[in-house]
BAKOLKE-62388 format. One record per atom (N, C-alpha, C): y, z, x; residue in one letter. Coordinates in Angstrom, 1 decimal, always signed. Example, Ala and Ser with C-alpha at 12.3 -4.5 7.8 and 13.67 -1.06 7.14 Angstrom:
REC        Y        Z        X   residuo
REC     -5.7     +7.8    +13.2         A
REC     -4.5     +7.8    +12.3         A
REC     -3.3     +7.8    +13.2         A
REC     -2.2     +7.1    +12.8         S
REC     -1.1     +7.1    +13.7         S
REC     +0.0     +7.9    +12.9         S
REM end
This chain:
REC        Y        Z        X   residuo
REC     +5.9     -8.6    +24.3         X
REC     +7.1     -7.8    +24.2         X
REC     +8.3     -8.7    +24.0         X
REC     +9.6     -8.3    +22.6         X
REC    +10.1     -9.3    +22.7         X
REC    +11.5     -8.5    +23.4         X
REC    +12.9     -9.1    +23.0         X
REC    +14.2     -8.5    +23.8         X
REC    +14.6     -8.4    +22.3         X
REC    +15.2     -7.8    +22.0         X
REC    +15.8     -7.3    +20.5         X
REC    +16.9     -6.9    +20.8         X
REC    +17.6     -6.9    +19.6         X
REC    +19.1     -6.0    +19.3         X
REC    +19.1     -4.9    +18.5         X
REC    +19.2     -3.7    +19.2         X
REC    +18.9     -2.5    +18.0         X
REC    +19.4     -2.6    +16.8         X
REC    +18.7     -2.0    +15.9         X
REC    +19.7     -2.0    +14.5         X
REC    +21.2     -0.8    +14.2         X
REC    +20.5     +0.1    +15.0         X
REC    +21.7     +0.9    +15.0         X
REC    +22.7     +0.7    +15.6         X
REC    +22.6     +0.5    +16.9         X
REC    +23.7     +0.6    +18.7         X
REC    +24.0     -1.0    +18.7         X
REC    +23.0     -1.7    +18.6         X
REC    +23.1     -3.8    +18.5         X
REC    +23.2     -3.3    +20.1         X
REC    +22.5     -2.2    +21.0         X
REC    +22.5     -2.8    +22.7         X
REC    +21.1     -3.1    +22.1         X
REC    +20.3     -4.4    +23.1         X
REC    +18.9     -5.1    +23.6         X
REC    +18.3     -4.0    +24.1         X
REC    +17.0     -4.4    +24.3         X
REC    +15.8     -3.3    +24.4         X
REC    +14.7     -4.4    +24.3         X
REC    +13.7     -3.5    +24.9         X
REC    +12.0     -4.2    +25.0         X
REC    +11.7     -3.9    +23.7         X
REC    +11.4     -4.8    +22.8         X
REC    +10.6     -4.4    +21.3         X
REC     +9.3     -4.5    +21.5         X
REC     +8.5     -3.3    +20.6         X
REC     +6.9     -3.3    +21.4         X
REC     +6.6     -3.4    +19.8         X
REC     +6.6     -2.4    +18.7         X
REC     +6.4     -2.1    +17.6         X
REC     +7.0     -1.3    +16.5         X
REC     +6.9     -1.1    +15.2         X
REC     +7.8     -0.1    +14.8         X
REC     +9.2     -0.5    +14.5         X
REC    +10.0     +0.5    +14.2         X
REC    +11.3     -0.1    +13.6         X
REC    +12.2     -0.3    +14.3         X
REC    +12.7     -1.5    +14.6         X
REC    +13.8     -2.3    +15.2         X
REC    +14.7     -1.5    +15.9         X
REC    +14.2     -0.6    +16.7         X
REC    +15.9     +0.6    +17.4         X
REC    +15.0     +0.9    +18.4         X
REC    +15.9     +1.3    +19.2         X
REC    +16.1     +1.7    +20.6         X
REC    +15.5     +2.5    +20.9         X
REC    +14.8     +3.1    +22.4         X
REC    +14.2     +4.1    +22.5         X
REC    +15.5     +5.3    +22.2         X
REC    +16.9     +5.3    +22.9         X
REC    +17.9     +6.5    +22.4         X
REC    +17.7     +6.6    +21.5         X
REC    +18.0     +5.2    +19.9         X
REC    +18.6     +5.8    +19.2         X
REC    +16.8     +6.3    +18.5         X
REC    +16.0     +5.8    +18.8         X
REC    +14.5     +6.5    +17.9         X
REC    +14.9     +8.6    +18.1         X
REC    +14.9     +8.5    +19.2         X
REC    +15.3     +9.9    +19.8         X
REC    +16.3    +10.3    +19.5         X
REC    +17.1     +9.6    +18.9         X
REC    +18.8    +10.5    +18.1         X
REC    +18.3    +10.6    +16.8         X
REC    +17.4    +10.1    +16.3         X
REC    +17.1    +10.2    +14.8         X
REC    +16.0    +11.3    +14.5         X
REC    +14.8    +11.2    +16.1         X
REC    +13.8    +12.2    +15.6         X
REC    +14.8    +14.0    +15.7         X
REC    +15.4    +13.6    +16.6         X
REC    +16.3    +15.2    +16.7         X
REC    +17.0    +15.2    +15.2         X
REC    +17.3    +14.7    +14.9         X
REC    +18.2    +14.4    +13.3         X
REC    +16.9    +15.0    +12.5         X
REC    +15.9    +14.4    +12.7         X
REC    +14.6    +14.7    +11.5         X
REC    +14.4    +16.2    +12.0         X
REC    +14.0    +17.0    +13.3         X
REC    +14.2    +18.2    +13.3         X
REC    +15.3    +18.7    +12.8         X
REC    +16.4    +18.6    +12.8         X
REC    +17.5    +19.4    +12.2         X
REC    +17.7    +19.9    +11.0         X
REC    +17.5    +18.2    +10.3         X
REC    +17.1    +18.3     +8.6         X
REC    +16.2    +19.2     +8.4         X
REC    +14.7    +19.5     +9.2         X
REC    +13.5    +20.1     +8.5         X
REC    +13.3    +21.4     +8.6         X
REC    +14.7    +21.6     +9.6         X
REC    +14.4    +23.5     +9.8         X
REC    +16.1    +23.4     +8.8         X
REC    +17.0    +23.0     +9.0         X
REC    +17.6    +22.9     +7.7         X
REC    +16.9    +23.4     +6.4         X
REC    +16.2    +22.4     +5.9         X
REC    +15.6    +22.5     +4.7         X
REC    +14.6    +24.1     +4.8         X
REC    +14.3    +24.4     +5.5         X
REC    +13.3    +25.5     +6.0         X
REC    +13.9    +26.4     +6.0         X
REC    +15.4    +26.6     +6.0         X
REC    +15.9    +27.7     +6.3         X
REC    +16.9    +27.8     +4.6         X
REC    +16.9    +26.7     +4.0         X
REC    +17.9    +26.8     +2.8         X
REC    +17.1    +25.8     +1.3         X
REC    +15.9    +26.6     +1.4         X
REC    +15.3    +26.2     +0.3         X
REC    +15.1    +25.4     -0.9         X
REC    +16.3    +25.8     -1.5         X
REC    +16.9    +25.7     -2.9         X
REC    +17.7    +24.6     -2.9         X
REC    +17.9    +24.1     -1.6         X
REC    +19.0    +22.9     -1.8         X
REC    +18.8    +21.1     -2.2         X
REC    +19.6    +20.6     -3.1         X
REC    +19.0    +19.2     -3.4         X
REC    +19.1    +18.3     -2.0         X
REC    +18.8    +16.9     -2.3         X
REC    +18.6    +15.6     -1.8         X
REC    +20.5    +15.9     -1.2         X
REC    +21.2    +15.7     -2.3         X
REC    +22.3    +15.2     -2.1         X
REC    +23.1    +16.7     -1.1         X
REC    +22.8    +17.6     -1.3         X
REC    +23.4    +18.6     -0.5         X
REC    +23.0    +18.5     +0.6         X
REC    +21.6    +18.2     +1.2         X
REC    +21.3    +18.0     +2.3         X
REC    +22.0    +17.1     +3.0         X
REC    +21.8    +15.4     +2.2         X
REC    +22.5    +14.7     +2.9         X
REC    +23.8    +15.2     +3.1         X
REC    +24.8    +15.5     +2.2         X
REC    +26.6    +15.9     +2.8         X
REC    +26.4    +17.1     +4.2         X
REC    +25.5    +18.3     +3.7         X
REC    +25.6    +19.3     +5.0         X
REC    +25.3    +19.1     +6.3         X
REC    +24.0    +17.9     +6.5         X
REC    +23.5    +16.7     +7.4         X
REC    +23.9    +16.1     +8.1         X
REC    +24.9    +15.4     +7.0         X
REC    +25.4    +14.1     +7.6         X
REC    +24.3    +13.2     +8.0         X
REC    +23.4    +12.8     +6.5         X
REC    +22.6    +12.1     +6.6         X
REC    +22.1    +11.2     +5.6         X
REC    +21.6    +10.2     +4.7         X
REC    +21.7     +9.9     +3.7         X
REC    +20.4    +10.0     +3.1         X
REC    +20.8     +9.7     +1.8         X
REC    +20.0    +10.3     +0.6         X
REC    +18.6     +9.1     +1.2         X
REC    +19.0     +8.0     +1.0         X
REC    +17.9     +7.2     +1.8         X
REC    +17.0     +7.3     +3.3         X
REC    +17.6     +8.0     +4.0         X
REC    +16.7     +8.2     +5.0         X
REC    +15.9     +9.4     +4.5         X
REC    +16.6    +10.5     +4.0         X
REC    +15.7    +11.8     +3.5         X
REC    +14.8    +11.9     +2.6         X
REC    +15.3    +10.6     +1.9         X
REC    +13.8    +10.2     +0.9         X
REC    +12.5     +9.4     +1.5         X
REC    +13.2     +8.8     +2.7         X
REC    +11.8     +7.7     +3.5         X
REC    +11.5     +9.1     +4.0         X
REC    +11.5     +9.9     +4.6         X
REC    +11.0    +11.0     +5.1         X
REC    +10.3    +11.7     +4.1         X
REC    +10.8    +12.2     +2.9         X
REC     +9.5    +12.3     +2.4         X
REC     +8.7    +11.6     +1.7         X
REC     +8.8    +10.4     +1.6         X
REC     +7.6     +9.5     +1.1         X
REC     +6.5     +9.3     +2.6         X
REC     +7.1     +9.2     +3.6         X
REC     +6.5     +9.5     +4.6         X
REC     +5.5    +10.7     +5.2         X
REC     +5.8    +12.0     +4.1         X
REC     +4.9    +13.0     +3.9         X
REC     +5.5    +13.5     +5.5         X
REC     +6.9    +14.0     +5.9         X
REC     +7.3    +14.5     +6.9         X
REC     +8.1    +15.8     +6.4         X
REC     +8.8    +15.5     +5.2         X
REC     +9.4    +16.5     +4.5         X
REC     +8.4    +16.7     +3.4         X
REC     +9.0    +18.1     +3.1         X
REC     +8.5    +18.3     +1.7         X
REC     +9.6    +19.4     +1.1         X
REC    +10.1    +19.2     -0.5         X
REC    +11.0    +20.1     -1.0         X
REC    +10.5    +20.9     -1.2         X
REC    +10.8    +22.4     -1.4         X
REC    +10.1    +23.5     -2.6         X
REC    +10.4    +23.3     -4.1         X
REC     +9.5    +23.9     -5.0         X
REC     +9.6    +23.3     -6.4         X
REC    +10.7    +24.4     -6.8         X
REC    +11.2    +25.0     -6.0         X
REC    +12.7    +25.9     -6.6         X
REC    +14.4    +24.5     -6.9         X
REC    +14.0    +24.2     -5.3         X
REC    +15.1    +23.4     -5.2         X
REC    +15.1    +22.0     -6.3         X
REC    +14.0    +21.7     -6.7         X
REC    +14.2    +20.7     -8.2         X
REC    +14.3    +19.1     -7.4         X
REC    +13.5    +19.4     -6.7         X
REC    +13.3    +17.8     -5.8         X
REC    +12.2    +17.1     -5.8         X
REC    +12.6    +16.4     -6.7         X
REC    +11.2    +15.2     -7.0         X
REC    +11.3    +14.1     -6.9         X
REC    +10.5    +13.3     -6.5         X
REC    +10.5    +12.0     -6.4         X
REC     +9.7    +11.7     -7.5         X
REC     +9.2    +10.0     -7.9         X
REC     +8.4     +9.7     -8.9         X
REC     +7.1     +9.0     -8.0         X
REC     +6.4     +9.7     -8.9         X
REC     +5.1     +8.7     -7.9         X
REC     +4.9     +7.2     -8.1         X
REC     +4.6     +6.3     -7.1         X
REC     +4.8     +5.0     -7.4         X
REC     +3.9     +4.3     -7.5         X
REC     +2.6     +5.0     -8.3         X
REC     +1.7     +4.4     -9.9         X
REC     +2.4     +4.3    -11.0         X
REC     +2.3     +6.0    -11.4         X
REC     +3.0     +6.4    -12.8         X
REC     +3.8     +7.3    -13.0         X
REC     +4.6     +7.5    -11.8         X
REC     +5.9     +7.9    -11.9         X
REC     +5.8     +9.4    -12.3         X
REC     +4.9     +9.9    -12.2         X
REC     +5.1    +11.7    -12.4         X
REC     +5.6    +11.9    -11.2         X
REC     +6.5    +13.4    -11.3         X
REC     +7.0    +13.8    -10.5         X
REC     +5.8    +14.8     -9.0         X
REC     +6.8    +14.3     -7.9         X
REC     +6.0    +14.6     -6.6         X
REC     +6.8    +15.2     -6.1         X
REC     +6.3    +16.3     -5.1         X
REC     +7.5    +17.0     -4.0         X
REC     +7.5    +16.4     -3.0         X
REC     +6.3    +15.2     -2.4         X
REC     +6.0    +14.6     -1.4         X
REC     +5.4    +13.3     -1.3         X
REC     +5.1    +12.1     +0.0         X
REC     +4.5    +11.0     -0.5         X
REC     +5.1    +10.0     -1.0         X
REC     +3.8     +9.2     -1.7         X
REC     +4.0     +8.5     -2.3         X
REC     +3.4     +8.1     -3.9         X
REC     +2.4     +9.0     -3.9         X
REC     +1.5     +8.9     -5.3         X
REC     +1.2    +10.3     -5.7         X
REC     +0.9    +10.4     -6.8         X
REC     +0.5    +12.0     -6.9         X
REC     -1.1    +12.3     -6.9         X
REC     -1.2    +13.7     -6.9         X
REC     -2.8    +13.7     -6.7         X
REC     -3.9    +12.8     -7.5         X
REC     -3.6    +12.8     -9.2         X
REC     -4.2    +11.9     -9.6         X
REC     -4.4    +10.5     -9.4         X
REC     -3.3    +10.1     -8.8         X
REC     -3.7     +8.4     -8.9         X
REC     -4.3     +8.4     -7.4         X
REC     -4.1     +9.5     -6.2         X
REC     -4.6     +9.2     -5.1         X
REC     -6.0     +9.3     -5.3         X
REC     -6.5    +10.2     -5.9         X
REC     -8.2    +10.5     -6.5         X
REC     -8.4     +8.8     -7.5         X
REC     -7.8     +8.4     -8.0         X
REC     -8.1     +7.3     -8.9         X
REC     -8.3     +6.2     -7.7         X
REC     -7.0     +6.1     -6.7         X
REC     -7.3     +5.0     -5.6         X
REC     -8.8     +5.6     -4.6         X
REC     -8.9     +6.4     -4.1         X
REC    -10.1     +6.7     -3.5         X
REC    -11.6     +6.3     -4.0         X
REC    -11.6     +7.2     -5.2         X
REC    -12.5     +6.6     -6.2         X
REC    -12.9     +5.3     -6.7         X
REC    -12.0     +4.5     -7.0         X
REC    -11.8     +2.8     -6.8         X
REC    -12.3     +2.3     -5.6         X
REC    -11.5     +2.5     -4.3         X
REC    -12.0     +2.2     -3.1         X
REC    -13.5     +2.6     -2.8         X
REC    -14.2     +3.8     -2.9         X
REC    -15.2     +4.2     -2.6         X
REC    -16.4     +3.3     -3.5         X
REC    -15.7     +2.9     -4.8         X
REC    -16.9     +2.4     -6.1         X
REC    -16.8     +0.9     -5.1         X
REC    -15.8     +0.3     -4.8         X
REC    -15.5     -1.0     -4.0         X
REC    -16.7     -1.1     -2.7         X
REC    -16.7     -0.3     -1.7         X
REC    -17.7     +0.2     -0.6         X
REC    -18.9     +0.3     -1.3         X
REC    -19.3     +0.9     -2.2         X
REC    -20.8     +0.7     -2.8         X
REC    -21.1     -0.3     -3.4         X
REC    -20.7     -1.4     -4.2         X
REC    -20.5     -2.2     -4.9         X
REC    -20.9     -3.5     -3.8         X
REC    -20.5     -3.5     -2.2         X
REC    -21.0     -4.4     -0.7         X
REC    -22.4     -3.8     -0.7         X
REC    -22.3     -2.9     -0.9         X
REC    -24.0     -2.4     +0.1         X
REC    -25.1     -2.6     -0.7         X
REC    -24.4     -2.4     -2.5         X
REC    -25.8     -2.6     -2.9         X
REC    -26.3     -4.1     -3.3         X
REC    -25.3     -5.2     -2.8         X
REC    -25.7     -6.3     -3.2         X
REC    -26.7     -6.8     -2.4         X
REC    -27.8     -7.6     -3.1         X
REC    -28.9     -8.0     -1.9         X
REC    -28.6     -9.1     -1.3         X
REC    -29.6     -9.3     -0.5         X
REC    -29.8    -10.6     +0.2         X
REC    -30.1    -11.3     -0.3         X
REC    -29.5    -13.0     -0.2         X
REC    -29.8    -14.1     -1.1         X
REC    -31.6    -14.1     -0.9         X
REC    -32.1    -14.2     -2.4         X
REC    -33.9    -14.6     -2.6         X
REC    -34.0    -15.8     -2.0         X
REC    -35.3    -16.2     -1.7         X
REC    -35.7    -17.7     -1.6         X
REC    -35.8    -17.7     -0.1         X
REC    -35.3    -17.2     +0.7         X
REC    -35.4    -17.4     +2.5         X
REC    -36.9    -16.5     +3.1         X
REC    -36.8    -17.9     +3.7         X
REC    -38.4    -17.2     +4.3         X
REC    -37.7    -16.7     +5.9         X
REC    -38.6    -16.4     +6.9         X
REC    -39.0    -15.8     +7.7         X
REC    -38.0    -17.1     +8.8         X
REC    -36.6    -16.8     +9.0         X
REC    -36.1    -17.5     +9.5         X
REC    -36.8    -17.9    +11.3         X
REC    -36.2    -18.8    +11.7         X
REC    -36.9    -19.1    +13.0         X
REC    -35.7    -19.6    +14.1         X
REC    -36.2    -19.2    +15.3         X
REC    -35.3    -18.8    +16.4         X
REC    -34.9    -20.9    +17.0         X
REC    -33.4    -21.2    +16.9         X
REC    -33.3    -22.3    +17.2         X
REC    -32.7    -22.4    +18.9         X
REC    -33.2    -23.2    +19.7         X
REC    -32.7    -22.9    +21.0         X
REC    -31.8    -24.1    +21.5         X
REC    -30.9    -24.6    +22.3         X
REC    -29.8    -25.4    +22.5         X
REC    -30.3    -26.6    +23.0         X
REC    -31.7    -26.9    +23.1         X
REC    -32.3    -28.0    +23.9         X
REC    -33.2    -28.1    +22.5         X
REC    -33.0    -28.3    +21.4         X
REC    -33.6    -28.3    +20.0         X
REC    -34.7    -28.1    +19.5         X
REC    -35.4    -27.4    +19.9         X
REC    -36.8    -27.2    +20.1         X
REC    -37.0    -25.9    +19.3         X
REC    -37.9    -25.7    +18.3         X
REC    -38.4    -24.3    +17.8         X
REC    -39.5    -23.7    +18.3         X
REC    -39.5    -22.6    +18.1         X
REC    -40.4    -21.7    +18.6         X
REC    -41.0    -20.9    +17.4         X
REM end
């Protein structure tokens, strides 16, 4: 555990993990994240930038929230992000469905590609060595 200075408040605090603030302000921000999400839940149609002025919140925290997959826009309100493969548009995240099936797929061919390699040829019938040098 170290002694930190929040990033928000600059009062010290026990740092354990996670982002550099305070147990208050973590808790002034998760109430902020409910606000924004029944906000957004209740007025659909609204952009990035409206939220943040009606909020009082910025376009950068509302976007880490949804790359975070905490928010999500409706496709009325015209809120997209780019996915960050190949940049097609997303309502949420950080990749869109195809490149997440492309990463999966890659990862999973990676996992099979360990298992089916063999064991080096040439080794016989290895033998038990004990600490007083002696085989058996």
């Amino acid at each position: 555990m170290e002694i930190m200075n929040c990033r928000n408040c600059h009062k010290l605090f026990n740092y354990i993990s996670g982002p550099m603030i305070c147990p208050e302000c973590k808790k002034k921000k998760e109430e902020k994240f409910q606000e924004v999400k029944e906000f957004i839940r209740k007025n659909p149609s609204k952009s990035i930038s409206e939220v943040s002025k009606e909020m009082d919140v910025s376009v950068v925290q509302i976007e880490t929230w949804i790359r975070q997959e905490r928010l999500c826009f409706s496709k009325e309100s015209g809120v997209t992000l780019g996915c960050e493969m190949c940049g097609a548009p997303i309502y949420t995240g950080r990749y869109c469905a195809q490149c997440k099936h492309k990463m999966v797929n890659h990862l999973g061919g990676m996992y099979e590609e360990k298992e089916n390699k063999k064991a080096p040829t040439g080794h016989t019938k290895e033998k038990m060595r004990h600490l007083y040098g002696g085989e058996r």
